[in-house]
C-alpha positions, 0 to 999 in steps of 0.5 A: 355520699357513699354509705360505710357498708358500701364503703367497706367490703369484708367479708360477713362475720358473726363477730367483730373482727380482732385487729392485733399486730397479728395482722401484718406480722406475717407480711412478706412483701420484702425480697430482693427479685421484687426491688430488681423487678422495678430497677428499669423504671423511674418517676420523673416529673417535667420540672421539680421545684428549685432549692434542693440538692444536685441529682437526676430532676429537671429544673428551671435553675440554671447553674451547675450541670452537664446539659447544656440549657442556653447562652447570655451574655457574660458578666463580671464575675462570671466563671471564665470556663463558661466562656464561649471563645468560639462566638467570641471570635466570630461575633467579638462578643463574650458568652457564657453558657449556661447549663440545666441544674438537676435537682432531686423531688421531694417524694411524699409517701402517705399510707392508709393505716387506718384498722379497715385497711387490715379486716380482709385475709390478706390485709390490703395493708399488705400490699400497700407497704408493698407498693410502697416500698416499690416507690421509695426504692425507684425514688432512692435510686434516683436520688430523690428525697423519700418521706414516709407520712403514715395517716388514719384519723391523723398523719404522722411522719415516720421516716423523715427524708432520706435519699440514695440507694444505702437509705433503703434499709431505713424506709423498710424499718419505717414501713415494718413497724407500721401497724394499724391506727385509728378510724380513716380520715383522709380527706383531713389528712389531706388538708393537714398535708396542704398547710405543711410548710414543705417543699412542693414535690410529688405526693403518692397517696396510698389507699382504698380512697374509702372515707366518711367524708365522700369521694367528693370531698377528698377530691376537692382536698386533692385539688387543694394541693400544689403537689404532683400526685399519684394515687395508688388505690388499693382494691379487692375483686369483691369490692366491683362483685360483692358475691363473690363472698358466699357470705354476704347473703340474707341478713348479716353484719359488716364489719370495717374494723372502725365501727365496733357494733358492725353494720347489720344489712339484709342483702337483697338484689335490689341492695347489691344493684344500689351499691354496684351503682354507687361503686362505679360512680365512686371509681368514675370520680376517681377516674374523671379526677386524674384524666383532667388533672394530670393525676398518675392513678394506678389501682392494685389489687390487694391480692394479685402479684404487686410487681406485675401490676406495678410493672405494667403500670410503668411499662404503659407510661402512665404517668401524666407529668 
């Protein structure tokens, strides 16, 4: 398992690190040129789960719609303007035609909220409600139900599911007044969401995917689920080069914001060479997990410009379902 300090990349600091609302009160992250930049893409899935409300999915009902899917034979109480009076004259025999009923998806947005997420200058957090306002913005548009599922050592629903354009108001109230939580816990969280009695739909899980657990046990929770999934993972360019923090030479102290004491290390070659193994073998997981489960992964970084990453992402159609 990946140790904390490998786990965690702040910068050095001689004192542990004050966590307050401060931290994400200066975040900029809503405008309206961002939520125009993303209004050409979508999240589309093969076929969303039966059972919700006529909108812009695919699904294997058949019923009201306007594409047509098929045709059977008629029986009584069928819709008589669903005949077929163009077979009926040529093979004497009703039809009825039936139609693709499109339906919304359930979008299920979990955000890492845990106080490690808000140690650097800029918050990862930053950029994760970003990120995530982005999605709930293209699910809205189409229709779809948005949920907000904020995690750190529990999970919790902060906006229950709203659909359309007009809701977007809400899910930026929801996503402001979010502010750090306790220590991170997703793979638990994971697994509380897998016994929620919900609707199966298409689960983005926003997060540096960094837990005491090990990368091993969250992707066997994620295996776990019945969900379409997109992980968004937040990272920072000192996360795969830990010199570029000038700091983390000789002996310091880390700190995550989840271990009050700090984590004392001496930095040496030889422990930046373990750690940069460890790093890409923990990303390589991550990676080999999406390639063979039909898992959309899209890897942000926390101080680069969100819209381009997001659009690039979309603009390569990279999403696997």
């Amino acid at each position: 398992m990946i140790t904390r300090w490998m786990q965690r990349r702040s910068a050095a600091k001689a004192a542990q690190t004050s966590i307050t609302d401060d931290a994400v009160a200066g975040d900029d992250w809503l405008d309206p040129a961002f939520l125009a930049g993303l209004e050409r893409f979508s999240l589309r899935i093969a076929e969303a789960q039966k059972g919700g409300r006529l909108a812009d999915q695919r699904t294997p009902a058949r019923g009201q719609g306007a594409d047509f899917a098929d045709f059977r034979s008629y029986t009584a109480g069928d819709d008589l303007r669903t005949i077929d009076w163009n077979l009926y004259r040529r093979l004497g025999k009703l039809f009825v035609r039936v139609f693709e009923e499109r339906q919304d998806l359930p979008v299920y947005l979990m955000i890492d909220v845990s106080r490690s997420m808000v140690v650097e200058t800029p918050p990862r957090l930053h950029a994760a409600r970003r990120v995530a306002l982005g999605l709930a913005a293209v699910a809205l548009r189409q229709h779809d139900a948005v949920t907000l599922l904020p995690f750190s050592d529990g999970v919790a629903v902060t906006q229950r599911a709203v659909s359309g354009k007009a809701n977007i108001a809400l899910v930026v109230q929801a996503l402001s007044t979010l502010r750090p939580g306790g220590r991170t816990g997703l793979t638990a969280a994971i697994r509380r969401l897998g016994t929620m009695r919900i609707r199966r739909g298409l689960l983005v899980i926003v997060s540096d995917f960094f837990d005491e657990d090990g990368i091993e046990a969250t992707v066997s929770a994620l295996r776990g689920l019945r969900h379409r999934l997109l992980l968004v993972q937040m990272t920072k360019a000192h996360d795969g080069d830990p010199t570029l923090v000038p700091a983390l030479v000789g002996d310091v102290t880390l700190h995550d914001g989840e271990v009050e004491a700090g984590v004392p290390l001496t930095i040496t070659p030889t422990l930046t060479k373990s750690y940069l193994r460890e790093w890409r073998a923990f990303n390589r997981h991550l990676t080999d997990f999406a390639d063979g489960a039909a898992v959309g992964l899209l890897r942000i970084d926390g101080d680069g410009d969100v819209l381009e990453q997001m659009t690039s992402f979309f603009a390569r159609g990279q999403l696997p379902w």
